[in-house]
C-alpha positions, 0 to 999 in steps of 0.5 A: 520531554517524553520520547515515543520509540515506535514499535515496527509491530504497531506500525501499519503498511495498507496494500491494495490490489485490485482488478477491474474491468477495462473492456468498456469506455466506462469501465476504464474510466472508473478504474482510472478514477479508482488508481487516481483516488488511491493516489488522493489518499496517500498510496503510493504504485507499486505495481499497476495494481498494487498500491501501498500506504504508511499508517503509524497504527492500526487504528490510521489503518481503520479509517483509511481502509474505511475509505477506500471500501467506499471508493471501490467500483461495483464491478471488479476485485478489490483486496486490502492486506495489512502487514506491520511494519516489521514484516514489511521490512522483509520484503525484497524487491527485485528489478530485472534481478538487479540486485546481486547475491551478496548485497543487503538491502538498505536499512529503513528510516526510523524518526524520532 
Protein backbone atom coordinates (compact mmCIF):
# COMPACT_ATOMS: atom_id res chain seq x y z
CA UNK A 1 0.00 0.00 0.00
CA UNK A 2 1.40 3.45 -1.19
CA UNK A 3 1.07 6.55 1.11
CA UNK A 4 0.57 9.84 -0.45
CA UNK A 5 2.26 12.62 2.03
CA UNK A 6 0.57 15.83 1.14
CA UNK A 7 2.53 18.80 0.16
CA UNK A 8 1.46 21.98 2.33
CA UNK A 9 2.67 23.77 -1.30
CA UNK A 10 0.27 21.89 -3.24
CA UNK A 11 -2.56 22.19 -0.95
CA UNK A 12 -4.68 24.96 -1.89
CA UNK A 13 -6.84 27.74 0.41
CA UNK A 14 -9.78 29.81 -1.88
CA UNK A 15 -10.49 33.49 -0.15
CA UNK A 16 -13.22 35.58 -1.57
CA UNK A 17 -13.94 38.90 -0.49
CA UNK A 18 -16.47 40.63 -1.68
CA UNK A 19 -18.52 44.13 -1.55
CA UNK A 20 -21.95 44.35 -3.20
CA UNK A 21 -24.52 46.99 -3.06
CA UNK A 22 -26.97 46.83 -0.53
CA UNK A 23 -28.92 50.20 -0.86
CA UNK A 24 -32.09 48.41 -2.78
CA UNK A 25 -34.43 45.48 -1.64
CA UNK A 26 -32.77 43.63 -4.95
CA UNK A 27 -29.33 44.54 -4.07
CA UNK A 28 -29.52 42.81 -0.54
CA UNK A 29 -31.35 39.98 -1.89
CA UNK A 30 -28.60 39.24 -4.39
CA UNK A 31 -25.58 39.60 -2.00
CA UNK A 32 -27.79 37.45 0.26
CA UNK A 33 -28.01 34.86 -2.55
CA UNK A 34 -24.26 35.21 -3.17
CA UNK A 35 -23.23 34.72 1.04
CA UNK A 36 -25.60 31.66 0.65
CA UNK A 37 -24.32 30.13 -2.46
CA UNK A 38 -20.65 30.46 -1.21
CA UNK A 39 -21.73 28.43 1.76
CA UNK A 40 -23.57 25.74 -0.88
CA UNK A 41 -19.95 25.02 -2.08
CA UNK A 42 -18.30 24.67 0.66
CA UNK A 43 -16.70 28.08 2.08
CA UNK A 44 -16.56 28.78 5.06
CA UNK A 45 -17.35 33.00 6.89
CA UNK A 46 -14.50 34.16 8.11
CA UNK A 47 -15.47 37.71 8.19
CA UNK A 48 -18.99 38.96 6.62
CA UNK A 49 -17.15 39.44 3.45
CA UNK A 50 -14.52 37.05 3.43
CA UNK A 51 -15.07 33.30 2.82
CA UNK A 52 -12.32 30.83 2.95
CA UNK A 53 -12.31 27.00 1.14
CA UNK A 54 -9.92 23.99 1.59
CA UNK A 55 -8.98 22.68 -2.09
CA UNK A 56 -6.51 19.54 -1.91
CA UNK A 57 -4.88 21.13 -5.30
CA UNK A 58 -4.80 23.68 -7.50
CA UNK A 59 -6.61 22.13 -10.08
CA UNK A 60 -9.80 21.53 -7.10
CA UNK A 61 -9.10 25.28 -6.75
CA UNK A 62 -9.48 25.59 -10.94
CA UNK A 63 -12.96 24.13 -10.82
CA UNK A 64 -14.18 26.02 -7.65
CA UNK A 65 -12.95 29.46 -8.76
CA UNK A 66 -14.76 28.50 -12.16
CA UNK A 67 -18.09 28.44 -10.23
CA UNK A 68 -18.01 31.18 -8.28
CA UNK A 69 -17.12 33.67 -11.52
CA UNK A 70 -20.48 32.22 -12.50
CA UNK A 71 -22.17 33.08 -9.15
CA UNK A 72 -21.00 36.41 -8.86
CA UNK A 73 -23.79 39.30 -9.07
CA UNK A 74 -23.59 42.10 -12.14
CA UNK A 75 -22.93 44.67 -9.59
CA UNK A 76 -20.46 44.90 -6.96
CA UNK A 77 -16.54 43.54 -6.33
CA UNK A 78 -15.42 40.23 -6.14
CA UNK A 79 -11.61 39.19 -5.31
CA UNK A 80 -10.41 35.38 -5.31
CA UNK A 81 -6.79 34.80 -3.68
CA UNK A 82 -5.38 31.54 -3.62
CA UNK A 83 -2.55 30.94 -1.07
CA UNK A 84 -0.89 27.40 -0.35
CA UNK A 85 -1.50 25.98 2.32
CA UNK A 86 2.09 26.64 4.00
CA UNK A 87 1.36 30.48 3.80
CA UNK A 88 -2.05 29.89 5.00
CA UNK A 89 -0.28 28.32 8.12
CA UNK A 90 1.22 31.73 9.08
CA UNK A 91 -1.71 33.33 9.13
CA UNK A 92 -2.35 34.69 12.98
CA UNK A 93 -5.62 35.60 14.11
CA UNK A 94 -6.77 37.67 16.62
CA UNK A 95 -10.23 38.14 18.59
CA UNK A 96 -10.18 41.16 20.71
CA UNK A 97 -6.44 40.61 21.14
CA UNK A 98 -7.05 37.66 23.13
CA UNK A 99 -4.14 35.79 22.51
CA UNK A 100 -1.10 36.83 24.84
CA UNK A 101 2.54 37.29 23.69
CA UNK A 102 3.92 34.33 24.36
CA UNK A 103 1.40 31.78 23.38
CA UNK A 104 1.93 29.71 19.92
CA UNK A 105 -0.81 29.19 17.82
CA UNK A 106 -2.14 25.50 17.77
CA UNK A 107 -0.62 23.05 15.02
CA UNK A 108 -2.82 22.40 11.84
CA UNK A 109 -4.31 18.62 11.46
CA UNK A 110 -2.39 16.88 8.74
CA UNK A 111 -4.36 13.29 7.39
CA UNK A 112 -2.81 10.61 6.43
Amino acid sequence: MEHIRLNAYHIMWLFVFFDLPVTTKKERKLASAFRKDLLKEGFCMMQWSVYTRHCPSSESADVHEKRIRALVPDKGQVTIMRVTDKQYGNMVNLWGGSRTKNEKAPQQLELF
